[in-house]
C-alpha positions as CSV (number, residue, x, y, z in Angstrom):
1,X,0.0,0.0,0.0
2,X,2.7,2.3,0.8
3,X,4.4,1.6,-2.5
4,X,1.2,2.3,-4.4
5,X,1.2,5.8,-2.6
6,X,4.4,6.4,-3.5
7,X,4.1,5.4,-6.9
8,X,0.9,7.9,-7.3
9,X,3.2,10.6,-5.9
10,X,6.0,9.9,-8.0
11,X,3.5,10.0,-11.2
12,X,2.3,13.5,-10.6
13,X,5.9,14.9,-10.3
14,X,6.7,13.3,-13.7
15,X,3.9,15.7,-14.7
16,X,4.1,18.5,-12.9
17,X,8.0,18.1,-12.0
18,X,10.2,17.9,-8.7
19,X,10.2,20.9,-6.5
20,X,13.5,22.2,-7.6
21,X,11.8,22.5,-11.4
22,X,8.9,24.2,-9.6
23,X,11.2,27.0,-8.2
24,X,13.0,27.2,-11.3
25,X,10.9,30.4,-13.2
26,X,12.0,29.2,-16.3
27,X,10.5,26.3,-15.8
28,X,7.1,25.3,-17.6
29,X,5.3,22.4,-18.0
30,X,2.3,23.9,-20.8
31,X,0.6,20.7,-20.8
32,X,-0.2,20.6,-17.4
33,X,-0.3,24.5,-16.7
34,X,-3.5,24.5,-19.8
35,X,-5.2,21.1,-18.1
36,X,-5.1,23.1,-15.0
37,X,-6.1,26.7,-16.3
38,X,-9.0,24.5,-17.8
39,X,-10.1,23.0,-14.4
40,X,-9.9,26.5,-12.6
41,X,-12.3,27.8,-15.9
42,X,-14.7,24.8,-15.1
43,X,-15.0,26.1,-11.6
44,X,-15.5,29.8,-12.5
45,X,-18.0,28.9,-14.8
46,X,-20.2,26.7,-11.9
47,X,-19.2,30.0,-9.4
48,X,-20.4,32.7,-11.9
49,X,-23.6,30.6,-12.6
50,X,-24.3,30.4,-8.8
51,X,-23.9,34.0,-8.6
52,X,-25.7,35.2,-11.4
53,X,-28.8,33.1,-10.6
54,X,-28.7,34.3,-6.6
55,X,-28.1,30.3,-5.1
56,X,-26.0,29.3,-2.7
57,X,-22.6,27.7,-3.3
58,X,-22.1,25.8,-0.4
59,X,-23.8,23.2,1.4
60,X,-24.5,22.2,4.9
61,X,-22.2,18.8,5.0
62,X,-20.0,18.7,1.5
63,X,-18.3,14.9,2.8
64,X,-18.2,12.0,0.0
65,X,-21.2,10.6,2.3
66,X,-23.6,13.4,1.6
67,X,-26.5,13.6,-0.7
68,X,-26.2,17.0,-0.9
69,X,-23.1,18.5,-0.9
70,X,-23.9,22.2,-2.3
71,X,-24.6,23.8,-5.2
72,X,-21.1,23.8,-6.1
73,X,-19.8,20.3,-5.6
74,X,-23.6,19.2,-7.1
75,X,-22.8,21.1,-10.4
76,X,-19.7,19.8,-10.9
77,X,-20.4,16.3,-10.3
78,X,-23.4,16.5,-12.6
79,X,-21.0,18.2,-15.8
80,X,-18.4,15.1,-14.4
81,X,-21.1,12.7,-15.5
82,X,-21.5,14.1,-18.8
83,X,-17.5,15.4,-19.7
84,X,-15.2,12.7,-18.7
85,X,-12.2,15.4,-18.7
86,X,-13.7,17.2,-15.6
87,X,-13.3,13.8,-13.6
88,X,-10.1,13.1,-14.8
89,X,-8.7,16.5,-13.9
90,X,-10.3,16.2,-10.4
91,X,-8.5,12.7,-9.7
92,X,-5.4,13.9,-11.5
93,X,-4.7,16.3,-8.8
94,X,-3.4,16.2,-5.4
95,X,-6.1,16.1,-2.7
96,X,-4.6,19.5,-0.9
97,X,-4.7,21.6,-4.6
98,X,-8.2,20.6,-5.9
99,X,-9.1,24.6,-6.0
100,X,-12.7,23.0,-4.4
101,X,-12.6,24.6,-0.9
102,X,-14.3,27.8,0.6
103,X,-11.2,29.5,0.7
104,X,-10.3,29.3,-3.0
105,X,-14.2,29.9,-3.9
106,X,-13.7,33.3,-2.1
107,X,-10.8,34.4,-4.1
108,X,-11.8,33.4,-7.2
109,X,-14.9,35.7,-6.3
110,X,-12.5,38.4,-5.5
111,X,-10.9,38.2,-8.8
112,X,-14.0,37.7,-10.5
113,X,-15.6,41.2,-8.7
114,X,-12.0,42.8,-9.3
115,X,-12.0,42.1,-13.2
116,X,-15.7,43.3,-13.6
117,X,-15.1,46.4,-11.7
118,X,-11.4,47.1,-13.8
119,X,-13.9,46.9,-16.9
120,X,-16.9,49.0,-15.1
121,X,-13.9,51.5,-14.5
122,X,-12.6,51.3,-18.5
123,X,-15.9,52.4,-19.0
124,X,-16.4,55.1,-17.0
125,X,-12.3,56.3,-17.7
126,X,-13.7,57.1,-21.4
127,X,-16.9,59.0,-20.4
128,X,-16.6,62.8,-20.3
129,X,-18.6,62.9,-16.7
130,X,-20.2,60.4,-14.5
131,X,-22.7,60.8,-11.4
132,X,-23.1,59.1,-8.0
133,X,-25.7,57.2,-6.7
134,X,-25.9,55.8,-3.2
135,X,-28.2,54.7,-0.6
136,X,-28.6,52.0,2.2
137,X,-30.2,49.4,3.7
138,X,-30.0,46.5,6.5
139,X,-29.1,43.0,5.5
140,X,-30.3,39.4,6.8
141,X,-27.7,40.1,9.7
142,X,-29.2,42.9,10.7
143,X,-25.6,45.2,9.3
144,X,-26.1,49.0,7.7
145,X,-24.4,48.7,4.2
146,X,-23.9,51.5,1.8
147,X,-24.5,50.7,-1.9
148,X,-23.2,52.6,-4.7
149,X,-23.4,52.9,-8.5
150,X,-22.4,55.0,-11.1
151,X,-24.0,56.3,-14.0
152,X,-22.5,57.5,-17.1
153,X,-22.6,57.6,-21.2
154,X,-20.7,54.6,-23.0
155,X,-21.3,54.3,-26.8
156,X,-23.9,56.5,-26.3
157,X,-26.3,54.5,-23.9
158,X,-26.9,55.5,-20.6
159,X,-25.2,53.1,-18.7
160,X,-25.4,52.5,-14.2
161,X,-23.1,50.2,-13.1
162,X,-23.0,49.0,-9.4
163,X,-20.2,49.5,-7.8
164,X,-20.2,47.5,-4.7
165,X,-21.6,47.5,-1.5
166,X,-19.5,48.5,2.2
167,X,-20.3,48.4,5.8
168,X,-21.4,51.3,8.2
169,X,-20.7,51.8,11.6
170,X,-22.6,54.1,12.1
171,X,-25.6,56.5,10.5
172,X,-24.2,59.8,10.6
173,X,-23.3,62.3,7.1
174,X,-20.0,62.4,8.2
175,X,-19.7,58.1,8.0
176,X,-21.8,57.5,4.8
177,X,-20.0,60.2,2.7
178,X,-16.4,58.7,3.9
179,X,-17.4,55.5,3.4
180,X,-18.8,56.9,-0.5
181,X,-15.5,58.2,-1.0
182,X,-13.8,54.8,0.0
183,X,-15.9,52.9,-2.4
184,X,-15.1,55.5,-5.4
185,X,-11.7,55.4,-4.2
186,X,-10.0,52.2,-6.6
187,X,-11.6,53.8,-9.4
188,X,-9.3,56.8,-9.6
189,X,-12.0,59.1,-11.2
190,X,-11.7,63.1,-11.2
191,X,-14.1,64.9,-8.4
192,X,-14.5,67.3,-11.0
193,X,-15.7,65.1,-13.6
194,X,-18.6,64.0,-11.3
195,X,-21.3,66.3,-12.6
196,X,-24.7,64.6,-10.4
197,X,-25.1,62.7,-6.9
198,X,-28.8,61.4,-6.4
199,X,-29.6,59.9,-3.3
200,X,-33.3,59.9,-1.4
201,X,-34.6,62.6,0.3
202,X,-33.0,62.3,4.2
203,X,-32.5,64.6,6.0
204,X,-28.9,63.0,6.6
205,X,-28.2,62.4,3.0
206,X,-29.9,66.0,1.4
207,X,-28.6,68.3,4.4
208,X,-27.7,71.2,2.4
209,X,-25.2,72.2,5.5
210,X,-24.4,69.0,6.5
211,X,-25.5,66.2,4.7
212,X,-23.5,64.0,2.4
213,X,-24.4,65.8,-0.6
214,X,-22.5,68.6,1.1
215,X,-19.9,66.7,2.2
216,X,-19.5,65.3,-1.0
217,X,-19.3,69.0,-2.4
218,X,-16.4,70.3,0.4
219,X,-14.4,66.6,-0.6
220,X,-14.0,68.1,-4.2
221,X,-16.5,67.0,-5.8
222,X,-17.7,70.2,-6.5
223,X,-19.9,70.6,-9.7
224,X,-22.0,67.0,-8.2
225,X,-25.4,68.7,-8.7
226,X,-27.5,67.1,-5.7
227,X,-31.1,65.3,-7.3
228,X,-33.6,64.3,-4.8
229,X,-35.1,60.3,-6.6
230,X,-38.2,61.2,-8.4
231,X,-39.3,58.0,-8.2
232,X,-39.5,59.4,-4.2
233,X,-40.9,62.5,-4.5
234,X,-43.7,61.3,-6.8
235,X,-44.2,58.5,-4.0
236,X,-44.1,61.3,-1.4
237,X,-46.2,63.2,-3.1
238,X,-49.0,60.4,-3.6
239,X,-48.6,59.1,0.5
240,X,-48.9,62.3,1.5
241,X,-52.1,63.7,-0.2
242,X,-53.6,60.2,0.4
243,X,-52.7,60.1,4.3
244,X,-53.7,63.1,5.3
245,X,-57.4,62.9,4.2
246,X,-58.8,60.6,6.8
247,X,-61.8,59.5,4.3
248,X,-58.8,58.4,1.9
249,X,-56.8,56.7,4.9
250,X,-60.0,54.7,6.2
251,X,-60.6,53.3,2.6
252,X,-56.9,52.2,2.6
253,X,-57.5,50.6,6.1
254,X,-60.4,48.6,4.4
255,X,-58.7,47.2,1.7
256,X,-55.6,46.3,4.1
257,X,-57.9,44.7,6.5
258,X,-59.9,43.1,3.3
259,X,-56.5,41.9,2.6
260,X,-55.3,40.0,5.6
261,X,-58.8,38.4,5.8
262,X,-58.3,37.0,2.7
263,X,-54.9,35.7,2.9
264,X,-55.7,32.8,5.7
265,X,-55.1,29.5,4.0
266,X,-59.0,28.0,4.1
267,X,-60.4,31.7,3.3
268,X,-58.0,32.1,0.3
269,X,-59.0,28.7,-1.0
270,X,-62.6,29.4,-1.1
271,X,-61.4,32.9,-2.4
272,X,-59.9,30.9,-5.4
273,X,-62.5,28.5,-5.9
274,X,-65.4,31.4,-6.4
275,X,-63.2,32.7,-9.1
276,X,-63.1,29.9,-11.1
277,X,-66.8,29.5,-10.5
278,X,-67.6,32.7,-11.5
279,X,-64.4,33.3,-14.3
280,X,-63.6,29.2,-15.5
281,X,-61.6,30.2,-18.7
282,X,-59.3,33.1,-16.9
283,X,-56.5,32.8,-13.6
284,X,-57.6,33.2,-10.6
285,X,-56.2,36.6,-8.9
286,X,-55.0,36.6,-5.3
287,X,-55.6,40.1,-3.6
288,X,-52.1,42.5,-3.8
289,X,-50.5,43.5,-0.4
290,X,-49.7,47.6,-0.2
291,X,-46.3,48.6,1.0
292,X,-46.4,51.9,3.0
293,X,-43.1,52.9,1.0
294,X,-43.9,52.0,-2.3
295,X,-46.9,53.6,-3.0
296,X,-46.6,52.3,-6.2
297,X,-47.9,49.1,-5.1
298,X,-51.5,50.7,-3.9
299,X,-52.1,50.4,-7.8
300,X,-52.3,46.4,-8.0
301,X,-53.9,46.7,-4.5
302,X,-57.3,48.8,-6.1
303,X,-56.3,47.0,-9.6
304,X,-56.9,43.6,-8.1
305,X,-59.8,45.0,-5.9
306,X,-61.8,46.6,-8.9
307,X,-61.0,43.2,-10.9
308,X,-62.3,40.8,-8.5
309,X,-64.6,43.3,-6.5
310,X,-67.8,40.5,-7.3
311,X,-65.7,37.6,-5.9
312,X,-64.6,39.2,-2.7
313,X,-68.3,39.9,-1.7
314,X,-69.1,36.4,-2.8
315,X,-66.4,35.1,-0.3
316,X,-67.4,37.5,2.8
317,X,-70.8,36.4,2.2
318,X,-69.7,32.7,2.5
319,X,-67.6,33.6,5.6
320,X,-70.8,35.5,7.2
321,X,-72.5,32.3,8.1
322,X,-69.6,30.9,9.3
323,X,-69.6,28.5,12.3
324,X,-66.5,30.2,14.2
325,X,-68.1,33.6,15.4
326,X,-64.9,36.1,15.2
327,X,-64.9,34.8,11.6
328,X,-68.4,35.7,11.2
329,X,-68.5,38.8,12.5
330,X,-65.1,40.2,10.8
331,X,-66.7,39.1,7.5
332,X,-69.9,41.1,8.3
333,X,-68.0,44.0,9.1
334,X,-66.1,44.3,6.0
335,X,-68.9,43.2,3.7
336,X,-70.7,46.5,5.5
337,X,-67.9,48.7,5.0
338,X,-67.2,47.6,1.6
339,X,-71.2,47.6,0.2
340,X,-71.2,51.1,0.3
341,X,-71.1,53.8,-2.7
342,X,-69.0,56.3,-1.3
343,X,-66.3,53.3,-1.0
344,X,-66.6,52.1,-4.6
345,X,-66.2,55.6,-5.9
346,X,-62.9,56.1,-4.4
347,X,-61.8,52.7,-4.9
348,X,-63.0,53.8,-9.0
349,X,-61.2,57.2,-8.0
350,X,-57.4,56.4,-7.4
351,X,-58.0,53.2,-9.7
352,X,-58.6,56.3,-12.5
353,X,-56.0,58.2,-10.9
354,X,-53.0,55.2,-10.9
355,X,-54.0,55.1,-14.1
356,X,-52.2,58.0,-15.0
357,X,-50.0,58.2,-12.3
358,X,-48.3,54.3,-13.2
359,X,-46.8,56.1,-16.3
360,X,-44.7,58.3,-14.2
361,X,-43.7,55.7,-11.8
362,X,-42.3,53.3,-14.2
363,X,-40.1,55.8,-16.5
364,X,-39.0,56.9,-13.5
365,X,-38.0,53.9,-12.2
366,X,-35.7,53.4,-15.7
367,X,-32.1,53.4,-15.7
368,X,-32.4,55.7,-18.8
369,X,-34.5,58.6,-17.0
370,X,-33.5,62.5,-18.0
371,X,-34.1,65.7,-17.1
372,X,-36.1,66.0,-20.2
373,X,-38.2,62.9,-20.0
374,X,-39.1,63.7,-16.7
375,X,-40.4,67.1,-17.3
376,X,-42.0,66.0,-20.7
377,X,-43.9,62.8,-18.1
378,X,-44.8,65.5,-15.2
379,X,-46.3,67.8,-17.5
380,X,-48.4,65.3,-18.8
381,X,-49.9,64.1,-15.3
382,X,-50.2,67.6,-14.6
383,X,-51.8,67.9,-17.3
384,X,-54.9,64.9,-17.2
385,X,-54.7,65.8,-13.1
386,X,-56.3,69.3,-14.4
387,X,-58.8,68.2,-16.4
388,X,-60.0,65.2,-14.4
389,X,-62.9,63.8,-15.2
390,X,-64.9,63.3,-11.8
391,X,-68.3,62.7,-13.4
392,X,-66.9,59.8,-15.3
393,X,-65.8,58.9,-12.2
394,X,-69.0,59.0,-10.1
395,X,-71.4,57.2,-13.5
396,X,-68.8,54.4,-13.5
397,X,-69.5,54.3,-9.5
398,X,-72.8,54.4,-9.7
399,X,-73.0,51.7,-12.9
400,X,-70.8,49.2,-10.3
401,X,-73.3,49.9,-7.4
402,X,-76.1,48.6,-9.2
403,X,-74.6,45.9,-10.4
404,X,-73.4,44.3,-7.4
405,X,-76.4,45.6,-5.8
406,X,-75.2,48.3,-3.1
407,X,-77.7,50.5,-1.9
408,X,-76.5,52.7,0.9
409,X,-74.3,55.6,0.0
410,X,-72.5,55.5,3.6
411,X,-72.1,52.8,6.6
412,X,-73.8,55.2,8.6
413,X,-76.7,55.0,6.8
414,X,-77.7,52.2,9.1
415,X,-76.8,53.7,12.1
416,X,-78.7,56.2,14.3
417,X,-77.2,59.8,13.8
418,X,-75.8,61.7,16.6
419,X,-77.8,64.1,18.2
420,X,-77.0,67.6,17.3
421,X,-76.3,70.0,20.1
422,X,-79.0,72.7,20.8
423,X,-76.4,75.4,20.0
424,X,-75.2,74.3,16.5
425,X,-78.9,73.9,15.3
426,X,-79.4,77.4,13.8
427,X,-76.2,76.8,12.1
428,X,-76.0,75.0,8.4
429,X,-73.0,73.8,6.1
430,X,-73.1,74.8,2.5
431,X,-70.2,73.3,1.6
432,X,-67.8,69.8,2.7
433,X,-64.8,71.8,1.8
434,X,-62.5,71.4,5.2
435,X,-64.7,68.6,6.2
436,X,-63.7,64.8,6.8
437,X,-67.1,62.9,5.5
438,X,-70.0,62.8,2.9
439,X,-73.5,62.2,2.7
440,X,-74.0,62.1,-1.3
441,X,-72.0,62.3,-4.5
442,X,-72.1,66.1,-4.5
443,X,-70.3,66.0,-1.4
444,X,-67.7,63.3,-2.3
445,X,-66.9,64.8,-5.7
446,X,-65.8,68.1,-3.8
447,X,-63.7,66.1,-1.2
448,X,-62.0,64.2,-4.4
449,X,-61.7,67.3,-6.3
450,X,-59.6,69.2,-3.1
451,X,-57.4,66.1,-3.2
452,X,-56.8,66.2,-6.7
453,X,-56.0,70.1,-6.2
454,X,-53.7,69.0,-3.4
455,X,-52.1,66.3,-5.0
456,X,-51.1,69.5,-7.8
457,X,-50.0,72.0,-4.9
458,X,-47.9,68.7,-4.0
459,X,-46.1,68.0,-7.2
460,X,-45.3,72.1,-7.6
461,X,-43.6,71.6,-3.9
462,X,-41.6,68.9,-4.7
463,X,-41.0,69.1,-8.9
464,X,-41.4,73.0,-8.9
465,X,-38.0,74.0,-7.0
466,X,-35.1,73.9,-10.0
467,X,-31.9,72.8,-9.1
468,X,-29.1,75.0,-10.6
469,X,-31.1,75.7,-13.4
470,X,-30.9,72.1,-14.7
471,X,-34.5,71.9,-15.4
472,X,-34.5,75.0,-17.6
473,X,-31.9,74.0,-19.4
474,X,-33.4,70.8,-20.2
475,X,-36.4,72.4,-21.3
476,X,-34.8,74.3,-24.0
477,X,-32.2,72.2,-25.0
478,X,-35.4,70.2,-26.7
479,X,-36.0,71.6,-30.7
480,X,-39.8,71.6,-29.8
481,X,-39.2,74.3,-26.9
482,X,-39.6,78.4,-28.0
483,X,-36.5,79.0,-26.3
484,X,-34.4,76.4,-28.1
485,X,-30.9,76.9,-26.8
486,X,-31.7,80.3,-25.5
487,X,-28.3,81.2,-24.0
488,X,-30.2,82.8,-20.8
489,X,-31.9,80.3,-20.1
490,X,-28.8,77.8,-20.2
491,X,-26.4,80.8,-18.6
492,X,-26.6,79.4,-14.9
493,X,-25.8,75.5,-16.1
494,X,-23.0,76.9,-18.5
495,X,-21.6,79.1,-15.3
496,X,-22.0,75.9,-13.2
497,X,-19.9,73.8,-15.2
498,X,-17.6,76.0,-17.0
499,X,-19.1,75.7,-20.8
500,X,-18.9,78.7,-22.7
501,X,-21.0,77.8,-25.5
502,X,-20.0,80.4,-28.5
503,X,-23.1,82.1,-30.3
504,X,-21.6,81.6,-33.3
505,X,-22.2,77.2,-32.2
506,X,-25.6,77.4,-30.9
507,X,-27.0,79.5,-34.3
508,X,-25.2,76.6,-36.4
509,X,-26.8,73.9,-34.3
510,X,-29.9,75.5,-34.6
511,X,-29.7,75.6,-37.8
512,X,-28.4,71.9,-38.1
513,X,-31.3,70.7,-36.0
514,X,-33.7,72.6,-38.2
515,X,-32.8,70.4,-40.9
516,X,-33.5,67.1,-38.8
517,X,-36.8,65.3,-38.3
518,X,-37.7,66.9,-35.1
519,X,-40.7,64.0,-34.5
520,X,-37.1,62.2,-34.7
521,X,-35.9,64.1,-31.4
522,X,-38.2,64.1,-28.1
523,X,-35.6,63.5,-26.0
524,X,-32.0,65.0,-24.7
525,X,-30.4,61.1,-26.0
526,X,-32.1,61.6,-29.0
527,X,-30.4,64.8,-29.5
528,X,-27.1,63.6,-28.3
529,X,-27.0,60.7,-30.9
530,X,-27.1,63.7,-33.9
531,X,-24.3,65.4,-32.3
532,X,-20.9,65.9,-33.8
533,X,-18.3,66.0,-31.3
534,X,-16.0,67.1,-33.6
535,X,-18.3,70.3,-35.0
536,X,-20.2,71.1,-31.6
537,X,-17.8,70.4,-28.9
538,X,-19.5,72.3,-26.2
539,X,-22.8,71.5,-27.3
540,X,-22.1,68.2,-26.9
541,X,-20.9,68.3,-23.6
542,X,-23.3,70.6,-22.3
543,X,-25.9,67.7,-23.3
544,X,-24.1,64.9,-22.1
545,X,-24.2,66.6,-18.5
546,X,-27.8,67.1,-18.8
547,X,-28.2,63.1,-19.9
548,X,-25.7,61.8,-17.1
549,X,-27.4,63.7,-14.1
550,X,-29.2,60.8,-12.4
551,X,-33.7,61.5,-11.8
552,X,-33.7,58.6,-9.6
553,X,-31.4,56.6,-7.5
554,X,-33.7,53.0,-8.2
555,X,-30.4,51.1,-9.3
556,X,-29.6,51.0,-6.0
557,X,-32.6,50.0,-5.3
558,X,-32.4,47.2,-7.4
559,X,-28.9,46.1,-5.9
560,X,-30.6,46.0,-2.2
561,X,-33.2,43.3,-4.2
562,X,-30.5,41.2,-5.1
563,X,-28.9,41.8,-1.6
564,X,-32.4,40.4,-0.3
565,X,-32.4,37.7,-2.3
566,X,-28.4,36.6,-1.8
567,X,-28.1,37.1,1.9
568,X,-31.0,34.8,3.5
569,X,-32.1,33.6,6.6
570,X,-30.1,30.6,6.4
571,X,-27.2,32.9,4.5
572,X,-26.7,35.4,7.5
573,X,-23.5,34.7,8.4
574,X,-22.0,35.2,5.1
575,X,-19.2,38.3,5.2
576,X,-19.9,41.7,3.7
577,X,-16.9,41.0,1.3
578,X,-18.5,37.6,0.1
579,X,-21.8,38.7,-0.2
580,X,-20.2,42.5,-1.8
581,X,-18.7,40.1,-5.1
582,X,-21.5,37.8,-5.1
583,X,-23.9,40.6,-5.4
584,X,-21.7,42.8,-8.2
585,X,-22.0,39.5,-10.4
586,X,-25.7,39.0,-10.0
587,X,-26.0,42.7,-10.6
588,X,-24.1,43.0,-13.8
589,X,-24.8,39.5,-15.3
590,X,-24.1,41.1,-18.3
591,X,-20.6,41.8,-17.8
592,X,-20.2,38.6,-16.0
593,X,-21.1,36.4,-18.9
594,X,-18.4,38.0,-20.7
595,X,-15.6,38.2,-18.3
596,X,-11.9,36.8,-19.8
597,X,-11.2,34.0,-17.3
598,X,-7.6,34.2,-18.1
599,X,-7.6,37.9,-16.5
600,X,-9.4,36.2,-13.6
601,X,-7.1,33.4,-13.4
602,X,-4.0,36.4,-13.6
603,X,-5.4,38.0,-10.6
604,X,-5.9,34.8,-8.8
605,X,-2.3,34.3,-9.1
606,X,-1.2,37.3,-8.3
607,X,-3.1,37.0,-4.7
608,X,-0.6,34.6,-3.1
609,X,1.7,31.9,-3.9
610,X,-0.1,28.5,-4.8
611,X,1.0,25.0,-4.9
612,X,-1.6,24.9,-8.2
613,X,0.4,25.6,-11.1
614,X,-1.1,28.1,-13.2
């Protein structure tokens, strides 16, 4: 037995050679080095798929004996089955060089994030300008991390590239921009070519004294124009006109509550089951849960409501006679609350209203938002907000009460009123206007209209203030606008960031543009695709700043998904720096499928000596 040990020993160095041809660097055995280079490719292949599709690598027990050894070891034994070569390698080497183990699956996802990020950084090395986009959010182990991105213009497209994620210790401006500047800092990039930060509207992140923007601004990065999200403030603006009215509130609290009744297991079953009865040929619906920060979410909420409005009164009614009496009686009480015509016409209400507010939410939500695009969308809802329609509103209310048979206008219609006091009774109301409730449609359609009006007074609060003129500027650097390149109108931008656009440039891009299709050009890209360089230098940069200033930080939203979906439950006690690379390659997927493993493989060399020979 010992001989045959030996003899396997002495067979790998005739391959690989004797430790004094190791040390020797001019010493190469290609043959070997290329099987090897080809088993460490087969491993970064099974590690980049894991990452990309959010699974874990690792299992519980990975011993021969298990049944389940991990995603990993699975994979790899299932390509062994069908690629005889992969096997082969595997036995081929020595048991303490399999590059299998934790340890080497963490480095080779350090090299893997490090190569991505070195080509995120060529990207953003040719771009004129780039902008910053940051916020946070708690992980599965309960830890404050700080994501960033970066957006910039590559081969004219809009492109925002996560740049990692990084621990906080603490909450405070002073921690969060450090920490920004830490995570900016491999990239090398020129404060003053950072032209836009956009973060969300917190107090510690907007400060305008002492926030990070401002920090950001004293570090050198001085011409970083700070944006407020707009896919926040149009959420803001919706909450806030919708929570303050408390008629609006209580119909929320009734389709919450509606909600949560429906979403036991036996009461979601019969939920089901009266929607095929009712709807054979078409999929059954299950009611949509709100989220008090995503507004956008109400929509599917009254969506799903409206949609199945017949079935959900079928199933309270079922419930009603129920033997269990808390069942019974919570049943009762929402198929009271919810029979009434002043509830279906604001359910019909903000369905009409997400209607038109949905268009805003999604482009905003778009990696490829502008300045322009922005204005063009919240001109628009401004626009059908004006000239609302409430008496569609209130026939299409009344149409839906008679057909699912709803008679009173109010709950309270079945109560006894409340005596009114002896001193109020010479007194009369000739108006709801500053008043919480309704007794007829009259009534309600003035409530609805003041909410529309506030909803308005909202989005001139929040959209109406213009940041360093950037919103001017956008507006005529569009050929539809009067003011097309109107040097005035563009002065405080230009002043900003040091353009001094020549009249004699702006009357021959007029004229240029003139020429064009202008149906062709709605939009700043759109514009910046006709652009010469070359002829209209500062032009052309003046429009790529307007393009790269971020309108919504929602990329980094999107990383904090995949955090969320990466760093489980039964994944919390996965490192910040394992769960950072992870996340940059299910981010980017797209750069990850076309990584240059031998680049990988480089860096992986370069990390530490190894007894693997690559």
């Amino acid at each position: 037995m010992a001989a045959v040990e030996t003899q396997k020993v002495w067979a790998i160095h005739q391959i690989i050679g004797t430790v004094d041809k190791q040390l020797d660097p001019n010493f190469r055995n290609e043959k070997f080095i290329d099987d090897n280079r080809k088993h460490l490719m087969t491993v970064l292949d099974i590690i980049t798929f894991c990452a990309k599709q959010d699974i874990p690598l690792r299992g519980d027990d990975e011993s021969d004996q298990s049944l389940n050894k991990g995603n990993f070891l699975e994979i790899l034994e299932l390509l062994g089955k069908y690629d005889s070569n992969v096997t082969k390698r595997i036995e081929s080497l020595p048991g303490n060089a399999k590059m299998l183990s934790p340890d080497i699956q963490n480095d080779l996802l350090t090299s893997l994030a490090s190569v991505l990020l070195d080509y995120v950084k060529s990207e953003v090395e040719i771009a004129s300008c780039y902008a910053i986009l940051a916020d946070e959010v708690k992980d599965a182990s309960k830890k404050e991390l700080l994501g960033a991105s970066l957006r910039y213009i590559h081969k004219g497209n809009v492109r925002e590239r996560a740049i990692g994620f990084i621990e906080l210790k603490d909450m405070d401006a002073g921690t969060i921009s450090e920490k920004l500047i830490e995570l900016l800092k491999p990239f090398e990039l020129d404060p003053l070519k950072c032209v836009g930060q956009g973060y969300d509207g917190a107090s510690v992140m907007s400060g305008i004294y002492g926030g990070v923007q401002a920090r950001m601004k004293g570090a050198g990065y001085r011409n970083a124009t700070f944006v407020h999200c707009a896919s926040h403030r149009l959420n803001l603006v919706l909450a806030a006109t919708a929570e303050r009215h408390p008629l609006m509130k209580s119909s929320f609290n009734i389709l919450d509550l509606t909600y949560s009744f429906m979403n036991g297991t036996k009461r979601h079953a019969v939920f089901i089951d009266v929607q095929d009865e009712r709807y054979p040929n078409v999929q059954a619906l299950g009611l949509a849960r709100s989220c008090s920060t995503r507004w956008s979410s109400r929509s599917l909420e009254v969506e799903r409501f409206l949609r199945r409005f017949d079935c959900i009164l079928d199933t309270l009614s079922i419930f009603g006679n129920d033997n269990d009496a808390d069942t019974s009686l919570a049943a009762k009480s929402l198929l009271g609350s919810l029979q009434t015509k002043k509830f279906m016409t604001i359910l019909v209400y903000f369905g009409r209203l997400y209607d038109y507010s949905d268009f805003c939410t999604k482009a905003f939500q778009k990696s490829t938002a502008t300045v322009s695009s922005c204005l063009i969308l919240l001109a628009d809802l401004r626009e059908r907000l004006v000239n609302f329609d409430f008496d569609k509103v209130v026939e299409y209310a009344k149409d839906l009460s008679g057909k699912y048979e709803i008679e009173n206008f109010d709950v309270r219609d079945t109560i006894r009123q409340r005596r009114l006091p002896e001193r109020f009774r010479e007194g009369y109301l000739n108006s709801s206007v500053g008043h919480t409730n309704a007794s007829n449609f009259e009534e309600l359609e003035i409530l609805l209209r003041q909410n529309v009006r506030e909803i308005l007074a909202e989005l001139d609060a929040r959209f109406g203030t213009d940041q360093s003129g950037i919103m001017k500027a956008a507006d005529c650097c569009l050929p539809r606008s009067q003011n097309f390149l109107n040097k005035r109108e563009l002065n405080t931008l230009s002043e900003l960031y040091a353009i001094d656009i020549k009249d004699c440039e702006i009357e021959v891009f007029r004229s240029f543009i003139a020429r064009k299709d202008e149906s062709q050009l709605n939009t700043l890209i759109d514009v910046l695709d006709v652009i010469d360089k070359d002829i209209f230098p500062d032009v052309f940069n003046l429009y790529q700043i307007l393009v790269t200033i971020p309108q919504t930080s929602c990329k980094v939203e999107r990383m904090f998904s995949s955090v969320k979906r990466i760093k489980t439950r039964l994944r919390s006690q996965m490192t910040t720096e394992r769960l950072n690379h992870l996340a940059l390659l299910s981010i980017e997927k797209d750069i990850a499928e076309t990584l240059c493993y031998n680049d990988v493989i480089e860096h992986f060399k370069q990390m530490k000596h190894r007894r693997f020979l690559l």
